[in-house]
Backbone bond lengths (Angstrom), bond angles and torsions (degrees), N, CA, C in turn:
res aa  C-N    CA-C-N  psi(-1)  N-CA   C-N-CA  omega(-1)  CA-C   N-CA-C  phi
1 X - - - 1.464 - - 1.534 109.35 -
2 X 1.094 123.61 142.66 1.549 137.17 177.44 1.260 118.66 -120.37
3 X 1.429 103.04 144.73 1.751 103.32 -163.37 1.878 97.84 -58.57
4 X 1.211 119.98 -17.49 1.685 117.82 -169.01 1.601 87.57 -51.28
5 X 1.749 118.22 -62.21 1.258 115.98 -163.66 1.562 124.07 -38.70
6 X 1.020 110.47 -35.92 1.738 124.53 -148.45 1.654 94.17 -80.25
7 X 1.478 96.76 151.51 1.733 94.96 -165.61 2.216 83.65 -122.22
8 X 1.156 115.65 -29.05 1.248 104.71 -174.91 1.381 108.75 -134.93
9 X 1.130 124.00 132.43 1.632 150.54 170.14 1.220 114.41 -81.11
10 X 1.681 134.27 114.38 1.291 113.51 153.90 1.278 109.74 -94.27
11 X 1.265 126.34 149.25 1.240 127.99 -161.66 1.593 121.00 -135.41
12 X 1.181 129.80 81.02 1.830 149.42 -163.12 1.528 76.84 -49.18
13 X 1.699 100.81 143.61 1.454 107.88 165.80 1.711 88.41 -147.29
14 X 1.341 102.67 167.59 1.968 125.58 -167.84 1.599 96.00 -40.08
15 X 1.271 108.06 158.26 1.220 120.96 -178.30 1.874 100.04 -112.18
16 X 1.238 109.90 -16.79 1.163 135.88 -176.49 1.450 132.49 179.53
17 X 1.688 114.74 -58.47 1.443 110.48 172.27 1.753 105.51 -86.43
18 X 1.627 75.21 141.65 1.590 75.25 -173.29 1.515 125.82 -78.03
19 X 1.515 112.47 -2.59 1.427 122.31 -178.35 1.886 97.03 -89.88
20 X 0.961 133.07 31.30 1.106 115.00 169.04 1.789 118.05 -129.57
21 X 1.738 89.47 28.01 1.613 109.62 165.23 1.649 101.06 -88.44
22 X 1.803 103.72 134.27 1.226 102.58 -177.71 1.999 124.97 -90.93
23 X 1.408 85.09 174.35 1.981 69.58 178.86 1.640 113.39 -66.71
24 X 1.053 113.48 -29.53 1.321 116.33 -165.38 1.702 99.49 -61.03
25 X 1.438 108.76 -41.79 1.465 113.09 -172.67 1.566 106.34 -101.97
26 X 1.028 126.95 47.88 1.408 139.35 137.83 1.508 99.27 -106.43
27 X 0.870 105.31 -75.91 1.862 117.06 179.54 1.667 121.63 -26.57
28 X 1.448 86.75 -31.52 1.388 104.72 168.37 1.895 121.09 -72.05
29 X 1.079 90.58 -76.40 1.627 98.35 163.12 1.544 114.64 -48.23
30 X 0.817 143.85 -56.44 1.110 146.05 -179.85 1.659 104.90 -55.70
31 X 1.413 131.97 -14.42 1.674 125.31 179.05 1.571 85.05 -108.28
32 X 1.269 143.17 -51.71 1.325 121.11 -144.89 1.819 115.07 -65.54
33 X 1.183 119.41 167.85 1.448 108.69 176.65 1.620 106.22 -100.00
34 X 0.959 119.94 26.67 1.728 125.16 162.45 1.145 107.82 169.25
35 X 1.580 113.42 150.98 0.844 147.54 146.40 1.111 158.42 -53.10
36 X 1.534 145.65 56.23 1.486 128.63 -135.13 1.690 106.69 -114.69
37 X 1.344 103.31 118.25 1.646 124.41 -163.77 1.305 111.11 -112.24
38 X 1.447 103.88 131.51 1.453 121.92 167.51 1.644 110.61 -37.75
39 X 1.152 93.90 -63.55 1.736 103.69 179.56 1.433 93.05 -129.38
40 X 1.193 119.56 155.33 1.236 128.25 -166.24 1.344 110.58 -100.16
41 X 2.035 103.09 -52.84 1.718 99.04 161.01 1.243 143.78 -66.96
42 X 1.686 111.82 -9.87 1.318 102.80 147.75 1.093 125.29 -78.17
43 X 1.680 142.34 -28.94 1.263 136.09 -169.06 1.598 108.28 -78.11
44 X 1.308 106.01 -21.84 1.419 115.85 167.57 1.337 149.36 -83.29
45 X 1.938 94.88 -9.01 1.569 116.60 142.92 1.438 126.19 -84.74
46 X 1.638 101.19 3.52 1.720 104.23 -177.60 1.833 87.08 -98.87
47 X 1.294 109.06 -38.46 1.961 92.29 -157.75 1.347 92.68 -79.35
48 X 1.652 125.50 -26.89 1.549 109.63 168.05 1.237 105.87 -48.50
49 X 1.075 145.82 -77.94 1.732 148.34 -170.66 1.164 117.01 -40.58
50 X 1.842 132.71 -27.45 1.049 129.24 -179.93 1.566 86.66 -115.44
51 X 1.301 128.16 65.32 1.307 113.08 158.97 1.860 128.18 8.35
52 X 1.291 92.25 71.22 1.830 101.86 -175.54 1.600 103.78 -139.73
53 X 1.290 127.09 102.62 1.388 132.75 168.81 1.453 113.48 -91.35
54 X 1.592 116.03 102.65 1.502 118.14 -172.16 1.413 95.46 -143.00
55 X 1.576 117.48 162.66 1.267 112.29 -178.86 1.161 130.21 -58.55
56 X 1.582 162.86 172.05 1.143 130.10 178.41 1.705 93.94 -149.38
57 X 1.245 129.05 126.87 1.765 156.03 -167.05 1.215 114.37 -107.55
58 X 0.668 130.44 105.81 2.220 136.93 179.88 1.284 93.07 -66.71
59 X 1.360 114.00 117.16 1.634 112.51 164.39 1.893 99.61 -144.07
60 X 1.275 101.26 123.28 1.640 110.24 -162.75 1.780 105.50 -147.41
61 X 1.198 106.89 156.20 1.625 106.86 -174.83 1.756 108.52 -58.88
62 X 0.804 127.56 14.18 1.652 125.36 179.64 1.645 102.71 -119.84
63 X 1.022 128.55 -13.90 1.664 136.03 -178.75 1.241 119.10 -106.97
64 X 1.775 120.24 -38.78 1.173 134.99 -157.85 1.424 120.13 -66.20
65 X 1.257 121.44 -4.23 1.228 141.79 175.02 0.952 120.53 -81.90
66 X 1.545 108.84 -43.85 1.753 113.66 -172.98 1.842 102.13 -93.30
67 X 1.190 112.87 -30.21 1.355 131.64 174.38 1.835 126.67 -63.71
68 X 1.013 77.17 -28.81 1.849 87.95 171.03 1.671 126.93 -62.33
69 X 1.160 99.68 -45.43 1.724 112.69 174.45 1.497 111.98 -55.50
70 X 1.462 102.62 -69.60 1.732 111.69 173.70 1.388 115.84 -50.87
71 X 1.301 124.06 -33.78 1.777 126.91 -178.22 1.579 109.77 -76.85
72 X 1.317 90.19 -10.34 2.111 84.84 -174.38 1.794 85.60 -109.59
73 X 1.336 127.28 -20.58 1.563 100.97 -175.26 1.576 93.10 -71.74
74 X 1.691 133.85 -36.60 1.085 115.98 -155.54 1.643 105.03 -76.43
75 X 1.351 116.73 -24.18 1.329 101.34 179.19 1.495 128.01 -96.19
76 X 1.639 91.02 12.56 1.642 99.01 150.89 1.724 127.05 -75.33
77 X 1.366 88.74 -20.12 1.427 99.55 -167.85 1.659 103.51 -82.46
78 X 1.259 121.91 -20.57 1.464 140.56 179.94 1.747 122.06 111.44
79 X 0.931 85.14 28.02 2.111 96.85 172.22 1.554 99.95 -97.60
80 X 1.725 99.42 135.44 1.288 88.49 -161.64 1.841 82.88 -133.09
81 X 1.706 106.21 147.29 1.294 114.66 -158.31 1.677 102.93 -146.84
82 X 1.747 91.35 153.46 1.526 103.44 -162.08 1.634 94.02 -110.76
83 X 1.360 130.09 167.09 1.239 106.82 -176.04 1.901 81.49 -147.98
84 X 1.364 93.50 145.35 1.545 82.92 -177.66 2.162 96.83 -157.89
85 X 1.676 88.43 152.54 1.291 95.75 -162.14 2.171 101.44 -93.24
86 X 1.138 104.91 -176.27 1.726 109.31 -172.25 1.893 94.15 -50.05
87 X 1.429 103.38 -39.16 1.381 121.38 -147.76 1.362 123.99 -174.66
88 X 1.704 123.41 129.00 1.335 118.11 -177.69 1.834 95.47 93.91
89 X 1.573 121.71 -141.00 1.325 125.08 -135.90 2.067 84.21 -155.48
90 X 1.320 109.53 95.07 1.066 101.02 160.56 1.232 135.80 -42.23
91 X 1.114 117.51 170.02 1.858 147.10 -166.12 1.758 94.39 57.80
92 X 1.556 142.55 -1.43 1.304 134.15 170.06 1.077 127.65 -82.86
93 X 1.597 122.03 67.89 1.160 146.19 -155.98 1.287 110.62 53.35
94 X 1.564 116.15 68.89 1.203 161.17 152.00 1.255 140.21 -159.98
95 X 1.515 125.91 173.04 1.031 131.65 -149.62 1.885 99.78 -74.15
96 X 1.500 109.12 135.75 1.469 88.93 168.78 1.958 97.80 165.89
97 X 1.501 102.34 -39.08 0.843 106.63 -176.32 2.039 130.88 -60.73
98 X 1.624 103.05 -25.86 1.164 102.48 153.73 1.532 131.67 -62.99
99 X 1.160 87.15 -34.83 1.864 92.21 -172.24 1.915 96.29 -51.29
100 X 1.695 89.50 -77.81 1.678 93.46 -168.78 1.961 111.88 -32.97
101 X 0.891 86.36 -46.25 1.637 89.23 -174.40 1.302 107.26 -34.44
102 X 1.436 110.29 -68.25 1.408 121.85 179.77 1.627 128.56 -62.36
103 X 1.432 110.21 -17.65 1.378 110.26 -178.50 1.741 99.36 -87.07
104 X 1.311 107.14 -35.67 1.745 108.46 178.99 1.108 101.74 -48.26
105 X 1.589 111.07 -64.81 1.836 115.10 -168.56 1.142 113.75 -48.32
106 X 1.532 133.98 -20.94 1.408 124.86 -152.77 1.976 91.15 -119.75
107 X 1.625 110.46 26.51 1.803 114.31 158.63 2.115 87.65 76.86
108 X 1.057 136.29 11.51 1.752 129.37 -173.80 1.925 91.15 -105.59
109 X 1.281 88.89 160.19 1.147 105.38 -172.32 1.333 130.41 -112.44
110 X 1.310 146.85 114.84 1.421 160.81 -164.72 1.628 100.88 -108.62
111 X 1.540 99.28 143.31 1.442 149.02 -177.10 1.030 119.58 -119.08
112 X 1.511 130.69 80.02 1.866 107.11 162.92 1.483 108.42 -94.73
113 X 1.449 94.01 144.44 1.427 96.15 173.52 1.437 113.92 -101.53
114 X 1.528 125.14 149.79 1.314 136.45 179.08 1.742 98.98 -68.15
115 X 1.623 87.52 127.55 1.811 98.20 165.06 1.409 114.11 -177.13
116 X 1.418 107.18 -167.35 1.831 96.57 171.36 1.635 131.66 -45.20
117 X 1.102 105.92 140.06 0.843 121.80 -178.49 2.279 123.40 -156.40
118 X 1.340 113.34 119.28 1.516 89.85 -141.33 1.320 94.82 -78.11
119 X 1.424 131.40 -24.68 1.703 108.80 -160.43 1.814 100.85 -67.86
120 X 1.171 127.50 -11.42 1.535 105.36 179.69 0.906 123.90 -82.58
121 X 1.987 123.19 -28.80 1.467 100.51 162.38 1.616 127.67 -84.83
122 X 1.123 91.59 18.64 1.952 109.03 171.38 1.010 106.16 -79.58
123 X 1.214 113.37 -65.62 2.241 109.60 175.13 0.731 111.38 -62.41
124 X 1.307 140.70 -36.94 1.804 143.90 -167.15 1.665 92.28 -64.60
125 X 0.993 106.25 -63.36 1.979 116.73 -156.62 1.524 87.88 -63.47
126 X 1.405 129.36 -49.09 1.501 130.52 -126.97 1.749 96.54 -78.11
127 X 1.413 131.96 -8.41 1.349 138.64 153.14 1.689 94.30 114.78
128 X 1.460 117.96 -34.86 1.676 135.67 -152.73 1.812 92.74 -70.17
129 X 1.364 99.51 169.68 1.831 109.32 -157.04 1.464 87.33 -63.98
130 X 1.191 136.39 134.40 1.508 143.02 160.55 2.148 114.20 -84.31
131 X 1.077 109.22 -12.95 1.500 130.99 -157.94 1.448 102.32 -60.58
132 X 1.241 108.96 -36.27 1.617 127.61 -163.93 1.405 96.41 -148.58
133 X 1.367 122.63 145.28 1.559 128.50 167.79 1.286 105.02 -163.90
134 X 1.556 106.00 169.82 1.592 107.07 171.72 1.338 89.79 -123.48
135 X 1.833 122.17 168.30 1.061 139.30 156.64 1.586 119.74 -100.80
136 X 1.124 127.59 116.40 1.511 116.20 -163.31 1.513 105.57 -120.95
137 X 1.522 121.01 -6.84 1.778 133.53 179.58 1.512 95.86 66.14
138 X 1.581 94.51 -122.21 1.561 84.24 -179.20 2.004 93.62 -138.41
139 X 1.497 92.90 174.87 1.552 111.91 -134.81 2.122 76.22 -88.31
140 X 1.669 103.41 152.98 1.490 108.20 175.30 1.996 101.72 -61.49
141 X 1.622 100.44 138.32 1.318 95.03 -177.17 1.651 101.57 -78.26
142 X 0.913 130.15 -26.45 1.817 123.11 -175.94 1.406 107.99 -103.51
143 X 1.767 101.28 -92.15 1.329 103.52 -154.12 1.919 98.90 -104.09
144 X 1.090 91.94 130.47 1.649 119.04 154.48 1.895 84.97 109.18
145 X 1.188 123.60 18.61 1.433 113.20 163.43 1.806 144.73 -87.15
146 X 1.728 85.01 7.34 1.163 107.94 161.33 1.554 109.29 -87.01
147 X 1.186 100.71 -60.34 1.960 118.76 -173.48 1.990 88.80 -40.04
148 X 1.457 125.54 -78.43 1.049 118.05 147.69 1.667 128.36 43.34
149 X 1.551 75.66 -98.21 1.715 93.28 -168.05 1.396 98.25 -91.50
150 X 1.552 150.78 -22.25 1.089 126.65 137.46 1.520 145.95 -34.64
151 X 1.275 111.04 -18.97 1.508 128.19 171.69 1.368 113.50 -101.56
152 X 1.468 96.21 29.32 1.805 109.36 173.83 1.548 108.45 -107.65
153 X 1.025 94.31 -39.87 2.043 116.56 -160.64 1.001 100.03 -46.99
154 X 1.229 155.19 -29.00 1.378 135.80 150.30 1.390 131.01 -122.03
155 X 1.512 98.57 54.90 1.526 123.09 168.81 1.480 79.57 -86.28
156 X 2.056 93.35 137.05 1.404 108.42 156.44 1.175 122.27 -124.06
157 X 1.487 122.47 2.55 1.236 134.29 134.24 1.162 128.30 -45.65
158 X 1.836 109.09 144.55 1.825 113.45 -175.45 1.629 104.99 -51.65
159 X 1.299 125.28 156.24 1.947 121.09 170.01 1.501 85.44 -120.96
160 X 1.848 94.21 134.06 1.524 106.60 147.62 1.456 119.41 -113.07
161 X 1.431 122.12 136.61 1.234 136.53 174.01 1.311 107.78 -95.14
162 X 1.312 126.04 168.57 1.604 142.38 135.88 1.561 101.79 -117.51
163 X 1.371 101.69 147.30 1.712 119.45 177.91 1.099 96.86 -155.49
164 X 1.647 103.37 160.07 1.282 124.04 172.48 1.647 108.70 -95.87
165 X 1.738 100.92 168.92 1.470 87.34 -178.00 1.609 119.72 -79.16
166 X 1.512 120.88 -11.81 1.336 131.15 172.20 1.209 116.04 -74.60
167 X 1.396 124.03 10.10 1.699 119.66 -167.64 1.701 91.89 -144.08
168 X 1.007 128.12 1.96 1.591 121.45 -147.88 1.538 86.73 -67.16
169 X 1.947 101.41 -69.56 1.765 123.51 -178.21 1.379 90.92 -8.83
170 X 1.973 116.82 -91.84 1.420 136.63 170.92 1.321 102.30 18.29
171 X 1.425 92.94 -98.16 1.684 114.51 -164.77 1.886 119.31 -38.86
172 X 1.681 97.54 -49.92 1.281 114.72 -179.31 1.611 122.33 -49.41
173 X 1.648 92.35 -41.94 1.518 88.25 178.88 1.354 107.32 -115.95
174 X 1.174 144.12 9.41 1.870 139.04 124.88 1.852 117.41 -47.82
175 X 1.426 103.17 -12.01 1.577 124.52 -168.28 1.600 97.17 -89.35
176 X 1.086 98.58 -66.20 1.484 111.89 173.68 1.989 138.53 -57.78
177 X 1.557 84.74 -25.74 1.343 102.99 -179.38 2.183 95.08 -83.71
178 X 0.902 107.26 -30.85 1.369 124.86 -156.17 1.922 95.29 -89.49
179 X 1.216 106.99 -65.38 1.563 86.96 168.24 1.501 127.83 -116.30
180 X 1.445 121.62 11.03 1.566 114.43 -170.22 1.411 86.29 130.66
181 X 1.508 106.33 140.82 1.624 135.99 163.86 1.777 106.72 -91.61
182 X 1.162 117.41 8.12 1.382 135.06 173.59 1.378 127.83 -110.89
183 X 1.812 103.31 -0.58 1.289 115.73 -167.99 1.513 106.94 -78.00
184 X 1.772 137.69 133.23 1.319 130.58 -179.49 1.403 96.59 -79.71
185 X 1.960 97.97 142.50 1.545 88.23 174.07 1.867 88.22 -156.39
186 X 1.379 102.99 170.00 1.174 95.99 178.51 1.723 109.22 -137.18
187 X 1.583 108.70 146.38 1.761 109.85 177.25 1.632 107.30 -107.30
188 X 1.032 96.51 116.11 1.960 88.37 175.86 1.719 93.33 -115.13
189 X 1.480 138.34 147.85 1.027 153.51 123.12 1.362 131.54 -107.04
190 X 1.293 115.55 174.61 1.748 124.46 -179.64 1.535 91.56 53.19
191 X 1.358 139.39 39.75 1.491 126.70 159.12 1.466 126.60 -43.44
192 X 1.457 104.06 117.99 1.710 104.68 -174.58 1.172 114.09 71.49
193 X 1.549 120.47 15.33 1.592 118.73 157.76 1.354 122.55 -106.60
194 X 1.516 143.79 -161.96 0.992 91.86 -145.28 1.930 87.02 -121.95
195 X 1.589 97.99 28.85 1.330 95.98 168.96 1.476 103.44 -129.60
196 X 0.837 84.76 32.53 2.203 82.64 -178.47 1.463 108.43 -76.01
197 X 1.337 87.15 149.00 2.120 99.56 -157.42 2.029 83.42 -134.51
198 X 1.387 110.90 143.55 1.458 120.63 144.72 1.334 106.75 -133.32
199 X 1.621 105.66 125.91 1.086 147.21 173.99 1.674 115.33 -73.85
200 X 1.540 117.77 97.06 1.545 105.61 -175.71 1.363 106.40 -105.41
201 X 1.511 137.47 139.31 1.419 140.42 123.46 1.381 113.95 -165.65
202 X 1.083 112.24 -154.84 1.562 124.44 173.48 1.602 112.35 -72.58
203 X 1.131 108.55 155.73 1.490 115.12 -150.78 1.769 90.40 -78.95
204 X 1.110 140.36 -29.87 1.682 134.89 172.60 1.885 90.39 -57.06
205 X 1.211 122.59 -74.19 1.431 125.65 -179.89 1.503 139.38 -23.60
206 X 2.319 89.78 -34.08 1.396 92.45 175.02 1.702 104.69 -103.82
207 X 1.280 103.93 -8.68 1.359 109.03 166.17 1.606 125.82 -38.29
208 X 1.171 99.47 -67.32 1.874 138.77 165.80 1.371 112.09 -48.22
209 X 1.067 109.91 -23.29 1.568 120.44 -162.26 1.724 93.02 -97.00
210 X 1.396 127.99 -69.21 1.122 143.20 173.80 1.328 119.28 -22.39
211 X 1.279 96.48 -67.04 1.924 122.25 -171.61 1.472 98.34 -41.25
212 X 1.601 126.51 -44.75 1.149 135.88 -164.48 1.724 117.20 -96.72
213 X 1.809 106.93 -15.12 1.152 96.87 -171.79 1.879 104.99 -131.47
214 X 1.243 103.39 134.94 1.591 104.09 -175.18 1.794 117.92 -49.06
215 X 1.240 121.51 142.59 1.168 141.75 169.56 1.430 116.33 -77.45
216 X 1.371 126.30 113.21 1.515 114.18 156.13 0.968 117.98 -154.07
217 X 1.309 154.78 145.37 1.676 150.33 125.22 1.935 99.02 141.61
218 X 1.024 103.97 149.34 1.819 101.60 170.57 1.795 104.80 -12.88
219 X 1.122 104.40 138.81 1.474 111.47 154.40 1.681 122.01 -146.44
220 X 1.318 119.72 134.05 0.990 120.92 179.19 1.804 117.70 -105.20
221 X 0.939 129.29 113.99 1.421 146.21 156.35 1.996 140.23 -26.54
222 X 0.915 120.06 38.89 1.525 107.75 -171.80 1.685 110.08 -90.34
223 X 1.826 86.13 146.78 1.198 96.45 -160.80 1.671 97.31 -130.41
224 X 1.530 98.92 148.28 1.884 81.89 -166.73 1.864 97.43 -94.45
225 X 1.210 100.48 -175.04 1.261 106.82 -163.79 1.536 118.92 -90.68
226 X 1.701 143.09 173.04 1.340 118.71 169.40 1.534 96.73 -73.50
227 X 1.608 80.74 141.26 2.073 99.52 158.17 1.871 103.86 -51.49
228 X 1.115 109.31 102.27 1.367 113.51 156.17 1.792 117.48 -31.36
229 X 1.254 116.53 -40.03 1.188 143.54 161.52 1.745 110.73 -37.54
230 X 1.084 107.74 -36.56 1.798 104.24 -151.90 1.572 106.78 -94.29
């Protein structure tokens, strides 16, 4: 297969530092004939920085629905497009996953390329068993986010979350009430920036820790698994 074939690119962009966009995915952007961005002004303070002038398409979870049909007739026609999220590796708890669906079904061909992405250096760093894990994104903010975290309780696999910093508290101690105030878990944010902190202990520990210390920037969540043991 040759990149001529391929009608869609996913394309990993910084999770934060900006040197950890690869060549392949400059090289990339730089051949396709558009661009289709989560947000446009951020993707458009990234191609300013990598000197890349290409067309650039708003495609975001509120559009992507109506947008999908028209993006696969054009790349029937032979326009070939990169699709890329604020940050990290689209469709990973982001928008992306309809598209591919539909370009597979319709015989076109998709490319993801390997790149950032934050929950891996979250488990990697976070010390907890990496061997086995689940991916869980992030937890429903209302309804069915109890049901949820009940269908955890005897996960014995590592859990990764994403949270925001206004919900973290929330989660932590619905987390705690749900499996043990003894449970090891770890908070990493600002990954690969140049204040990024991971926070390790038991969920009472990071509780305590919080109350006292300000919240900000992406954060990702790992949570270790039940002791098979218990």
């Amino acid at each position: 297969m040759t990149e001529k074939e391929i009608n869609l690119f996913l394309v990993p962009t910084p999770i934060g530092n900006l040197k950890d966009i690869t060549l392949r995915a400059i090289e990339t952007l730089k051949s396709v004939d558009v661009i289709l961005a989560e947000d446009t002004r951020t993707t458009g303070m990234l191609l300013k920085h990598l000197e890349i002038s290409r067309p650039l398409q708003s495609y975001h979870i509120f559009n992507e629905h109506k947008a999908v049909e028209k993006l696969v007739d054009r790349m029937k026609k032979g326009e070939k497009f990169a699709l890329v999220s604020d940050a990290g590796t689209p469709a990973i708890s982001d928008p992306g996953f309809l598209l591919v669906r539909e370009v597979l079904a319709e015989g076109l061909e998709v490319q993801c390329l390997p790149g950032p992405t934050a929950f891996v250096p979250a488990l990697v760093n976070s010390g907890l068993p990496n061997d086995r894990f689940v991916f869980e994104g992030f937890l429903p903010h209302k309804k069915g986010r109890k049901t949820r975290i009940e269908s955890l309780l005897e996960e014995t696999r590592t859990m990764i979350f994403y949270e925001s910093p206004h919900r973290l508290m929330k989660t932590l101690e619905q987390l705690a009430e749900a499996f043990g105030g003894d449970r090891q878990a770890c908070v990493s944010r600002e990954l690969t920036k140049l204040h990024e902190e991971n926070v390790r202990g038991s969920f009472l520990e990071l509780i305590e820790y919080y109350q006292t210390n300000p919240l900000k920037g992406e954060i990702v969540l790992v949570v270790a698994g039940k002791n098979p043991k218990a």
